[in-house]
C-alpha positions as CSV (number, residue, x, y, z in Angstrom):
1,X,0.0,0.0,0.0
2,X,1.5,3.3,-0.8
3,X,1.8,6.1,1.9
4,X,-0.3,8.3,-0.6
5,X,-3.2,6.6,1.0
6,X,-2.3,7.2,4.6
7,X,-4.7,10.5,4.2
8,X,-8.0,9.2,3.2
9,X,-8.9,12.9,3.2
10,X,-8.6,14.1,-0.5
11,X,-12.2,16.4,-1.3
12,X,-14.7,16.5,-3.4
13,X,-13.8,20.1,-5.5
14,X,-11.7,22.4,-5.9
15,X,-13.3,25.0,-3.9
16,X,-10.1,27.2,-3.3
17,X,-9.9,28.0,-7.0
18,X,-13.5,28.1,-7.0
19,X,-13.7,31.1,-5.1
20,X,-11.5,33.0,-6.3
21,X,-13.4,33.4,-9.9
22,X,-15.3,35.8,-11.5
23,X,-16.8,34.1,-14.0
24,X,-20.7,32.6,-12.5
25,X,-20.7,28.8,-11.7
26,X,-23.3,26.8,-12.2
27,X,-25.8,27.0,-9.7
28,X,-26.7,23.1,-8.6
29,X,-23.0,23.0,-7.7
30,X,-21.5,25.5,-5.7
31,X,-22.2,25.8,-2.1
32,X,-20.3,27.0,1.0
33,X,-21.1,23.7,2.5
34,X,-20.9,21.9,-0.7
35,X,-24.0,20.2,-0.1
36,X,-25.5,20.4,-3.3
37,X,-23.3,19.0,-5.6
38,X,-23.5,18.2,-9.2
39,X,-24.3,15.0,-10.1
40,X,-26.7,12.6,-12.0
41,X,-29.7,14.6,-10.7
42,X,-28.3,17.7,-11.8
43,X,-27.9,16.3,-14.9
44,X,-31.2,15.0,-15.2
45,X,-32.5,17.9,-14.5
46,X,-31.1,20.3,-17.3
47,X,-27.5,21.1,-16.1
48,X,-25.2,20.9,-19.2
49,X,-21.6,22.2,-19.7
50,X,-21.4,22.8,-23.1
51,X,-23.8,26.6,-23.0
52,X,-21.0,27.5,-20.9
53,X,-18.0,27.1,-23.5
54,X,-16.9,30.4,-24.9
55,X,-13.5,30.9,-27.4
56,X,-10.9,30.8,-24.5
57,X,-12.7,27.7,-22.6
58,X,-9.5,26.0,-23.0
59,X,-6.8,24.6,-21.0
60,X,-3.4,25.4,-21.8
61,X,-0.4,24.0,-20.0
62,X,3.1,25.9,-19.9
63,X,5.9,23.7,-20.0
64,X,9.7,23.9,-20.0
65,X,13.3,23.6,-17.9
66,X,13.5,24.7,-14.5
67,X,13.7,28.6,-14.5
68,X,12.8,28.9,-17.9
69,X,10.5,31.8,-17.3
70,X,7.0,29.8,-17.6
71,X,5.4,31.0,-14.7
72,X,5.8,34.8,-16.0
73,X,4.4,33.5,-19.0
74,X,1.3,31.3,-18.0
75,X,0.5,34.6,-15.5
76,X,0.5,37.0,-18.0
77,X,-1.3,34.7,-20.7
78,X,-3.8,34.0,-17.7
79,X,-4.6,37.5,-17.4
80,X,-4.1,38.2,-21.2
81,X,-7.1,36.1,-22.2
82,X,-9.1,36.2,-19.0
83,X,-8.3,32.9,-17.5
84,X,-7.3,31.0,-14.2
85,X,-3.5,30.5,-13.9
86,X,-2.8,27.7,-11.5
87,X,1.0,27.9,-10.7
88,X,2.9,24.7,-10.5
89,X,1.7,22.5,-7.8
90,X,4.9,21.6,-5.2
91,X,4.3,18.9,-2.5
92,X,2.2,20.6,-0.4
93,X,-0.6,20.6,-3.1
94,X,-2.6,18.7,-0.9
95,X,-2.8,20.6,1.9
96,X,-3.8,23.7,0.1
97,X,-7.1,21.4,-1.4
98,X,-7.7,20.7,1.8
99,X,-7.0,24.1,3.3
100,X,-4.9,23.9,6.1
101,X,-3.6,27.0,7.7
102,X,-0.2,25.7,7.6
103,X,2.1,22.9,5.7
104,X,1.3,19.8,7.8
105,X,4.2,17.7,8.1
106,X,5.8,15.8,5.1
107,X,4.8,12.3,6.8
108,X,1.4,13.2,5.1
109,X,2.7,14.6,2.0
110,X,4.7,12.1,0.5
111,X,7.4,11.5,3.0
112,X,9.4,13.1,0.6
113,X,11.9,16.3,0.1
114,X,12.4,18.2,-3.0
115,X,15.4,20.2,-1.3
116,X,16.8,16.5,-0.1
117,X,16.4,15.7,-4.1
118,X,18.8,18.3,-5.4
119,X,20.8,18.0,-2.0
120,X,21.3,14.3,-3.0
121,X,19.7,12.6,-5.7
122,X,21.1,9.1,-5.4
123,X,19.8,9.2,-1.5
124,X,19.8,5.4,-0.5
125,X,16.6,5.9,1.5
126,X,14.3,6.4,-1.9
127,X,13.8,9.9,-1.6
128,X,14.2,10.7,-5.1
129,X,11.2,8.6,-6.4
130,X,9.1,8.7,-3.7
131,X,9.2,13.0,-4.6
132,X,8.7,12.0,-8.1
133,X,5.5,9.8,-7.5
134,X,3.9,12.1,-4.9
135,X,4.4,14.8,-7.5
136,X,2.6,12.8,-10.6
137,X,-0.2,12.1,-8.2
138,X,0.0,16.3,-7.4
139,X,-0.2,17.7,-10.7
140,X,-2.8,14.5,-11.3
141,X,-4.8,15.9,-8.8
142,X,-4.4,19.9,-9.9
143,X,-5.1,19.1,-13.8
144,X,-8.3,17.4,-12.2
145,X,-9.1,20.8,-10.5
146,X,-8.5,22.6,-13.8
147,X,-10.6,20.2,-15.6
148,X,-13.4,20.9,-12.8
149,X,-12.9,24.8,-12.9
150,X,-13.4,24.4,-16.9
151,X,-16.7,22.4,-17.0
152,X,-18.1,24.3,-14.1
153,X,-17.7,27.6,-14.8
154,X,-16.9,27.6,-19.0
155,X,-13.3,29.5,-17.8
156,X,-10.1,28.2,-19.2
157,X,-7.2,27.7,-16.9
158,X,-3.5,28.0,-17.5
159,X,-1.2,25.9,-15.9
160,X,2.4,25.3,-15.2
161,X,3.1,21.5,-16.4
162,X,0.8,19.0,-16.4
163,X,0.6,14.9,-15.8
164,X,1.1,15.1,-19.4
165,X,4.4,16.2,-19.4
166,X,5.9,14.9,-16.0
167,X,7.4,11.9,-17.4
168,X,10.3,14.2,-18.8
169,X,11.7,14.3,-14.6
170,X,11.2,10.2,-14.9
171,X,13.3,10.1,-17.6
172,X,15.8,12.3,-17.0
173,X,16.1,10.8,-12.9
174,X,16.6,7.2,-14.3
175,X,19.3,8.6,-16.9
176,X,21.5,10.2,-14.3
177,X,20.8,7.1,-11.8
178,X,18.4,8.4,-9.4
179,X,16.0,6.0,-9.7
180,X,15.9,2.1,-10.7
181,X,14.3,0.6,-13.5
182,X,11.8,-0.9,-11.4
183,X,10.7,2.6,-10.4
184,X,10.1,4.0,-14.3
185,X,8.5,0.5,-14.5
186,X,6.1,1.0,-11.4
187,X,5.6,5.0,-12.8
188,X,4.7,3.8,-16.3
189,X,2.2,1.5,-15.1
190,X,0.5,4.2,-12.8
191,X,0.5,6.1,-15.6
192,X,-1.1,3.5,-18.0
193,X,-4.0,3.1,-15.6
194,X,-4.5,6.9,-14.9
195,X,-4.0,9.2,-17.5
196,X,-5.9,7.6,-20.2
197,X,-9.2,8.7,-18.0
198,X,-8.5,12.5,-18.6
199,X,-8.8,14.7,-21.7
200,X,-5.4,16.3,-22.7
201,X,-4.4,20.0,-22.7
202,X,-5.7,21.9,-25.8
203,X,-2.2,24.1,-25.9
204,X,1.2,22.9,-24.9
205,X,3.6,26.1,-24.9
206,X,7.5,25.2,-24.5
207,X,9.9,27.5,-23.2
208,X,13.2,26.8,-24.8
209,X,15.9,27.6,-22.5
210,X,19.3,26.0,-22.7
211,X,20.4,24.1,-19.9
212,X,23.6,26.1,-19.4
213,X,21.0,29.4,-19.2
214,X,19.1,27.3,-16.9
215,X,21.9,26.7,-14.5
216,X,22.9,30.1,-14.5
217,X,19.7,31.2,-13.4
218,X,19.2,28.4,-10.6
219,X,23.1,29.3,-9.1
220,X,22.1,33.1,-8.8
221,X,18.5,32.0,-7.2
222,X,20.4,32.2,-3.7
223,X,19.2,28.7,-2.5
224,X,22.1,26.4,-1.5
225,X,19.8,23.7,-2.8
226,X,19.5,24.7,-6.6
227,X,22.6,25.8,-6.7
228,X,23.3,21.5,-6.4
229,X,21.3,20.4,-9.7
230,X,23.7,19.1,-11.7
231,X,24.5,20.2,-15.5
232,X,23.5,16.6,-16.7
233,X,20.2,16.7,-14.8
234,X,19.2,20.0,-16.9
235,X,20.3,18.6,-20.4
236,X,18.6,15.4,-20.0
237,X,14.9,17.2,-18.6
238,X,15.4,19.3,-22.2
239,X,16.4,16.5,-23.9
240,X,13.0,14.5,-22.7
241,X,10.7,17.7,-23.5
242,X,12.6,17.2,-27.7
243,X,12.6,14.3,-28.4
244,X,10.2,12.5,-26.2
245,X,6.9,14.6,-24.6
246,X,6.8,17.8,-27.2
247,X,6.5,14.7,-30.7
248,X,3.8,12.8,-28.1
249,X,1.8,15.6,-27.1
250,X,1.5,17.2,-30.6
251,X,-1.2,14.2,-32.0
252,X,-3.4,15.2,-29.8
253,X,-2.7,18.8,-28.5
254,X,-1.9,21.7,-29.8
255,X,2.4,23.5,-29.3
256,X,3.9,26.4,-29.6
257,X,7.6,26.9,-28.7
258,X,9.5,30.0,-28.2
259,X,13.2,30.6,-26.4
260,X,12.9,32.6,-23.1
261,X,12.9,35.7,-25.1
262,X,10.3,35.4,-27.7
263,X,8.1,33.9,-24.5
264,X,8.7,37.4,-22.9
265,X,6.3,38.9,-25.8
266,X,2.9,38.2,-24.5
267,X,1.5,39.8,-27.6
268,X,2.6,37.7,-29.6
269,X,2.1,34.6,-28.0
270,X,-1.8,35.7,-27.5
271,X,-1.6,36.6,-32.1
272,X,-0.5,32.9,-32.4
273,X,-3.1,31.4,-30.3
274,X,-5.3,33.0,-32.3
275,X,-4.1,31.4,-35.5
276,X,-4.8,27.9,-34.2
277,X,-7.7,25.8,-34.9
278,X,-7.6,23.6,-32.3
279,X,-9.2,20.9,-35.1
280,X,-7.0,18.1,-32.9
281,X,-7.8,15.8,-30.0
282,X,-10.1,14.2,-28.4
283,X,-12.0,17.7,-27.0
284,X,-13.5,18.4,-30.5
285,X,-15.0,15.1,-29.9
286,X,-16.8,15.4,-26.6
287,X,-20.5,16.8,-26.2
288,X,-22.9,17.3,-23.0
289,X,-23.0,13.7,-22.1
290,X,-18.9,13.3,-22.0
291,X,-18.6,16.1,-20.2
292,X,-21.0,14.7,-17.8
293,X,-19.1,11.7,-17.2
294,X,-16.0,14.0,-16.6
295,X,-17.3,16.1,-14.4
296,X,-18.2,13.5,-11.9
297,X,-14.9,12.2,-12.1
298,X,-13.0,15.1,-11.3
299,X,-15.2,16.0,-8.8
300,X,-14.4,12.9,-7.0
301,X,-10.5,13.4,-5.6
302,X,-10.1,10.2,-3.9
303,X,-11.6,8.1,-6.6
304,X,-8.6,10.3,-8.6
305,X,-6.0,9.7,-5.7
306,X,-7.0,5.5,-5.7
307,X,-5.8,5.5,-9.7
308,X,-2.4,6.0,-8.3
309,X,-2.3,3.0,-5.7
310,X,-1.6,0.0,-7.9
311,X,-1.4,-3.5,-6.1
312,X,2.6,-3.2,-6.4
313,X,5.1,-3.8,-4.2
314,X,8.4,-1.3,-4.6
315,X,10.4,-0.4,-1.4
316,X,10.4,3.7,-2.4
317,X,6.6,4.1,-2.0
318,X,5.3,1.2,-0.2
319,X,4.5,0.5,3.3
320,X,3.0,-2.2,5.6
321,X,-0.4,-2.7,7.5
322,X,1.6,-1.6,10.6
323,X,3.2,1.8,9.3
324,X,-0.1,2.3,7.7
325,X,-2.4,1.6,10.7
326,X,0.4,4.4,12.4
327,X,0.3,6.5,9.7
328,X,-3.4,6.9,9.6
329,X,-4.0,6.8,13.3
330,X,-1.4,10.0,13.9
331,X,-3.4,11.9,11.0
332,X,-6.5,11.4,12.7
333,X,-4.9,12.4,15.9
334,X,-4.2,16.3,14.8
335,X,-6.4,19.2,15.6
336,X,-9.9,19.0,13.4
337,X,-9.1,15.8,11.7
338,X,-11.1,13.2,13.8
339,X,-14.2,14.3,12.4
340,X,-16.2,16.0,9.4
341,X,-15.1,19.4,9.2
342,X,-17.0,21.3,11.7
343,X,-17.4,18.6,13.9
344,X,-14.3,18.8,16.0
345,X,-14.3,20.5,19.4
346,X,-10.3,20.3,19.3
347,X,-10.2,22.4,16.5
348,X,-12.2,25.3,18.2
349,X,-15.9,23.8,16.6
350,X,-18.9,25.4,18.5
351,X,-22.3,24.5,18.5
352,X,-21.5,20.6,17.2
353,X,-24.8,18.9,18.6
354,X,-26.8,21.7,17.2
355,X,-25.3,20.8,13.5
């Protein structure tokens, strides 16, 4: 059982996004309380997505090296064309979803580092897949929010990366020795069994930036950790994005691809958007009953999370009954966790047997 698990906790929307928009959601969905949510009812009754769905009812994902400039770029296209940016997701994902006023410890996130990563790749104690799995099953669970956002309010999202593209950091970990075969093995096959449910970005933009730029950049970022990544590392994550994601992704997405300073010039990013026809992929295919079936399983985290937990055992991710009956028992120990939210006296609750 992987320690993903340990936190039986994921929810039901992305409300945090949610509330941040301007555009109007649909009505049978939102509630403070979430207690109307959409569903087969709601679709019985008349709800449809598609009315919704305006030119820029898209999702584009931003992708590129590490400091390559795409989160300048998927901020201003965001506010360029009037839609959500969602920067890149990092471990603690989770706990924004599930709003916690601070980081809870990384025992529930992964029991994993990034800083540890770049401190020491090869760590003997599996640190370096164990980040790279919780991290698939992060931006799995952010392109699921984006999804959500899309069908249920008809805005298109931007994002930093997506599942789609996170192989490239498989590829490039195993080349440089981080990782065994049996881990791109055990990520390949999560993959195989989760991906395939979800629609892929309509726009793929690549930020070409040499690795020797992107080094530069990461040894004048001031952290003692970045400062670590190794030139290799770099040339292999740009060599993954060439010859491997960007040929992949293009049947069934569109890509545009600029260097770092062409990707500066927002206006002309938004002019070659315009030019596209988005004619490609399986989104051109969908209708009201699709979307439907999409929407309920977006809106369903853990049934999201549970695509991740395969039946194999690999010493980097899994743990026994034991550690898990440990694990689980200590989350549930922490301040508002035993019960619903609202239900827990610990966490300052008032009023609970008047709910």
């Amino acid at each position: 059982m992987a320690l993903r698990v340990v936190r039986l906790f994921v929810p039901t929307g992305a409300a945090a996004f949610r509330a941040g928009a301007a555009v109007r959601t649909a009505g049978i969905h939102t509630s403070t309380v979430r207690n109307l949510r959409y569903g087969w009812w709601a679709y019985a009754l008349g709800e449809r997505t598609t009315p919704r769905f305006k030119e820029n009812s898209k999702i584009f994902c931003i992708d590129g090296n590490l400091a390559s400039g795409k989160g300048a770029l998927a901020q201003k296209l965001a506010d360029k064309m009037g839609m959500l940016y969602m920067p890149e997701p990092d471990v603690h994902y989770l706990d924004k979803m599930t709003g916690e006023k601070v980081p809870l410890d990384t025992s529930y996130n992964g029991n994993c580092s990034l800083e540890k990563f770049y401190m020491d790749p090869k760590a003997s104690d599996g640190n370096s897949y164990r980040l790279q799995s919780w991290m698939y099953l992060m931006r799995l669970l952010q392109y699921t929010d984006a999804i959500e956002h899309l069908l249920t309010t008809g805005q298109g999202v931007v994002l930093e990366r997506s599942p789609f593209s996170d192989l490239v950091f498989v590829e490039a970990m195993f080349k440089q020795g981080y990782i065994r075969k049996e881990c791109v093995d055990h990520y390949n096959e999560v993959k195989s069994v989760s991906l395939c449910e979800f629609l892929p970005p309509h726009l793929v933009i690549y930020v070409d930036s040499p690795a020797e730029e992107v080094q530069k950049k990461l040894n004048a970022s001031g952290k003692p950790y970045l400062q670590k990544v190794q030139i290799d590392y770099l040339k292999s994550i740009e060599t993954s994005y060439k010859k491997t994601f960007l040929p992949k992704i293009s049947e069934e997405s569109e890509v545009l691809a600029y260097d770092t300073t062409q990707a500066q010039d927002i206006e002309r990013v938004a002019e070659d958007i315009d030019y596209l026809k988005f004619e490609k992929g399986p989104w051109i295919e969908q209708d009201d009953v699709t979307f439907h079936h999409m929407r309920m399983l977006v809106e369903d985290k853990q049934k999201v999370a549970n695509m991740t937990a395969i039946p194999r055992y690999i010493p980097e991710v899994t743990i026994g009954a034991h550690e898990f009956d440990k694990g689980f028992y200590s989350f549930k120990s922490l301040p508002g966790k035993r019960y619903a939210e609202g239900y827990n006296e610990d966490a300052g609750d008032k009023g609970i047997w008047l709910k």
